[in-house]
C-alpha positions in Angstrom: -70.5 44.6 107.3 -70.6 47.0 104.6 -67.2 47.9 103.1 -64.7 50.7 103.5 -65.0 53.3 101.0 -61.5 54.0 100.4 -61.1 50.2 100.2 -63.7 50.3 97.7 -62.5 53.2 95.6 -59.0 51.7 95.5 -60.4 48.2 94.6 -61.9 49.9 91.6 -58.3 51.5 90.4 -56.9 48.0 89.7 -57.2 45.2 87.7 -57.6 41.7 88.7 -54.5 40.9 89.6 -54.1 44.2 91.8 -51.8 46.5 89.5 -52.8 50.0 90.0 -54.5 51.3 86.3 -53.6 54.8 85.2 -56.8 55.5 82.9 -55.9 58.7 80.6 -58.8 61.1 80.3 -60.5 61.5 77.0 -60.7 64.4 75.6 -63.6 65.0 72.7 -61.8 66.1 69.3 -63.7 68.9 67.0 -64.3 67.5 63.8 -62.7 69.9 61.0 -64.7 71.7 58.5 -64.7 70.3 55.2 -62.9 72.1 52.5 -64.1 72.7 49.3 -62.0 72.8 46.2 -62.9 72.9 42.7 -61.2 73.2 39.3 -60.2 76.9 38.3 -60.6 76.3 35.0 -64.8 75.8 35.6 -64.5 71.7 33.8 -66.9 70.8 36.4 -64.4 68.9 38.4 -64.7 69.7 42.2 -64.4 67.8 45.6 -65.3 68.1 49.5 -62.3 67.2 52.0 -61.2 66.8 55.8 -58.2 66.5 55.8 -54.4 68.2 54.4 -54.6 66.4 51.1 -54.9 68.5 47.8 -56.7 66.8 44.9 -56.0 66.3 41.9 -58.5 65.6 38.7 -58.4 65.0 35.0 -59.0 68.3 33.8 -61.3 67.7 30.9 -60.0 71.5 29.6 -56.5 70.1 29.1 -56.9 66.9 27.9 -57.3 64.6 30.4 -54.1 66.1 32.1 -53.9 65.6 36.1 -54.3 68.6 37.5 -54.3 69.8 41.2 -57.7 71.7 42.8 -58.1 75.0 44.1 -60.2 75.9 47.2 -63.7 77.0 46.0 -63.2 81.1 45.1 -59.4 81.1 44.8 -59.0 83.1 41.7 -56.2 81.0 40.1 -55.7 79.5 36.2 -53.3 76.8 35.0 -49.8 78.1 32.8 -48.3 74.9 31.2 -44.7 74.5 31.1 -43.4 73.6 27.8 -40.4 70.3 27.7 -37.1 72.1 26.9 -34.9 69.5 27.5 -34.0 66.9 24.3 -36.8 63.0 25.2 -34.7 61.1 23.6 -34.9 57.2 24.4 -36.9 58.6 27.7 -40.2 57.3 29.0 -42.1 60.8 29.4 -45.9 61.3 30.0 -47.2 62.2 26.8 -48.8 65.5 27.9 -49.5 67.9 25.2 -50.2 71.7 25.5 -54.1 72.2 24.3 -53.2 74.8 22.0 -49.6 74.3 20.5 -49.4 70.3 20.7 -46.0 70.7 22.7 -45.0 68.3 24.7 -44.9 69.7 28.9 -43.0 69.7 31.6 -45.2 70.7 34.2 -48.0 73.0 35.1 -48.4 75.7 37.3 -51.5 76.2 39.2 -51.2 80.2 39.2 -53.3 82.1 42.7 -52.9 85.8 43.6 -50.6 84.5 46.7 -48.1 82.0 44.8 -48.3 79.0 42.7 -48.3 75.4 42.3 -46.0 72.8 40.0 -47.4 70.0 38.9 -44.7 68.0 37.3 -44.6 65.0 34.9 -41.0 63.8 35.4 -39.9 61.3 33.4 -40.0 57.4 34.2 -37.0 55.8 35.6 -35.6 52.9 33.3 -32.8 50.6 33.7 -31.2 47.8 31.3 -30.1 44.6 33.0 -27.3 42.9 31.4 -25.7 39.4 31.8 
């Protein structure tokens, strides 16, 4: 006796122990393009990514200093901020402006349609007493 066919095609929505499976439909996801981004400043730094995140490199042109990457052909250039307020006892990076040996505050990553701030904030400290 061969079987029903809806009994069949019910027999095949359920598991085992006869609960009815909902099975969502998969839909195939586009890969995104890669982005390209390279330093604006021409050190030679660049990278390839997928996703949202910006990175960042040690720009050889200012020291070392970590510095964010522009998508490949942005016309942009880096503007450092100089440190106005008084360090102190503070724990600051020790990032120097190339040119003037100033300590900075941050650096702007300057495009036609805005800009960026990187900023070197200084490190928390705290003093525990007895």
């Amino acid at each position: 006796m061969s079987p029903d066919p809806r009994q069949a095609a019910s027999i095949e929505r359920t598991n085992p122990l006869g609960v009815p499976l909902d099975v969502p439909r998969v839909h195939a996801v586009s890969p995104q393009r890669p982005k390209l981004w390279e330093c604006p400043e021409h050190c030679g730094a660049a990278a390839r990514t997928v996703d949202s995140k910006i990175p960042y490199h040690p720009c050889t042109h200012h020291g070392g200093t970590l510095l964010r990457l522009v998508e490949a052909g942005t016309r942009a250039a880096y503007v450092p901020v100089p440190r106005e307020d008084d360090v102190r006892a503070e724990v600051v990076q020790p990032v120097r402006e190339r040119r003037r040996g100033r300590l900075l505050m941050a650096v702007d990553t300057v495009r036609d349609d805005g800009y960026d701030r990187t900023v070197f904030a200084p490190t928390a400290s705290a003093d525990m007493e007895d």
